[in-house]
C-alpha positions as CSV (number, residue, x, y, z in Angstrom):
1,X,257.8,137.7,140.2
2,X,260.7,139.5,141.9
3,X,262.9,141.5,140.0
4,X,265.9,139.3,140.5
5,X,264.1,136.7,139.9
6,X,262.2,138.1,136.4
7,X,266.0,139.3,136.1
8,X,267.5,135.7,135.8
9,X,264.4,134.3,133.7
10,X,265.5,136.3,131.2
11,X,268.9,135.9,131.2
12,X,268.6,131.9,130.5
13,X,269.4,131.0,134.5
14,X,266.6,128.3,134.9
15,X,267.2,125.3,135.8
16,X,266.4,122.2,133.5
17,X,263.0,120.3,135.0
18,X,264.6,116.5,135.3
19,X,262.4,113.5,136.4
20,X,264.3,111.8,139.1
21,X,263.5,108.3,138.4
22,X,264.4,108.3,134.9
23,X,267.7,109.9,135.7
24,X,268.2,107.0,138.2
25,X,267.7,104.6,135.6
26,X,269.5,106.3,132.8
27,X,272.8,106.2,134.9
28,X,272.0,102.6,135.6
29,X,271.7,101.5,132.5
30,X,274.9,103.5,131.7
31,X,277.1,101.8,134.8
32,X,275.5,98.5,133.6
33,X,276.6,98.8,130.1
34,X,280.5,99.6,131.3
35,X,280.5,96.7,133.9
36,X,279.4,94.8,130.7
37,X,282.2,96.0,128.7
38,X,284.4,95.5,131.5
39,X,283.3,91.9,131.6
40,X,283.6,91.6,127.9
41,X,286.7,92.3,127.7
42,X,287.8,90.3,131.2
43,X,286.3,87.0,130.1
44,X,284.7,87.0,126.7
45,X,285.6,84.6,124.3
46,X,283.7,83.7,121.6
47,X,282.6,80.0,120.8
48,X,284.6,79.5,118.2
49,X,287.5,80.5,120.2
50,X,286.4,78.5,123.3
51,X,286.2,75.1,120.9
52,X,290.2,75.9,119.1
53,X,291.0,76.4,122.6
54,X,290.1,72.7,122.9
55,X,290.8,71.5,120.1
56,X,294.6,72.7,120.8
57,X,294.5,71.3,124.3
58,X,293.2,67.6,122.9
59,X,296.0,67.6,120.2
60,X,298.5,68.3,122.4
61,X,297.6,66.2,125.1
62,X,297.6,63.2,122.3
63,X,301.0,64.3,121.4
64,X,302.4,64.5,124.8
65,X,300.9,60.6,125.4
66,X,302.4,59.5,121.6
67,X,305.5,60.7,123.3
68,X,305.8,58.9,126.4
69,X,307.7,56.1,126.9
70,X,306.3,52.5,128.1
71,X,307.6,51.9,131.9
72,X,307.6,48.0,131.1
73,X,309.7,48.3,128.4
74,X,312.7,49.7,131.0
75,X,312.3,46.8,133.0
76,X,313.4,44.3,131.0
C-alpha cells in the first residue's frame, strides 16, 4: 500500500462495498411504493365508500323521479 493510501484507510475514507443490483431494486421498490401512495391517495376509496356512494346516487335519483311531474296530466 501507498502511504496516502494506508493514510486514508486509517482515517475511515473507504468507500462502502454496495451490490449494484440490489441497490437497483431497493430504489425500485421505494419509487413503487410512492407511486402507490400517490395512487392511494388519487383514486382510493374503500368499498364501503364506493357502495354509500351508490346508495346516495340511487336515493336521489328516486327522489328526483318522485318529483317530476306527469307530462299528460298538462295536456288536459
Amino acid at each position: 500500500m501507498a502511504r496516502t493510501d494506508e493514510a486514508r484507510y486509517r482515517q475511515g475514507m473507504t468507500a462502502e462495498i454496495l451490490n449494484l443490483r440490489q441497490a437497483r431494486k431497493a430504489r425500485a421498490r421505494t419509487e413503487a411504493e410512492a407511486q402507490a401512495a400517490a395512487n392511494r391517495a388519487k383514486f382510493g376509496r374503500t368499498k364501503a365508500e364506493r357502495q354509500r356512494a351508490q346508495m346516495d346516487a340511487a336515493r336521489m335519483e328516486k327522489h328526483i323521479d318522485g318529483a317530476k311531474r306527469d307530462s299528460d296530466a298538462h295536456d288536459i
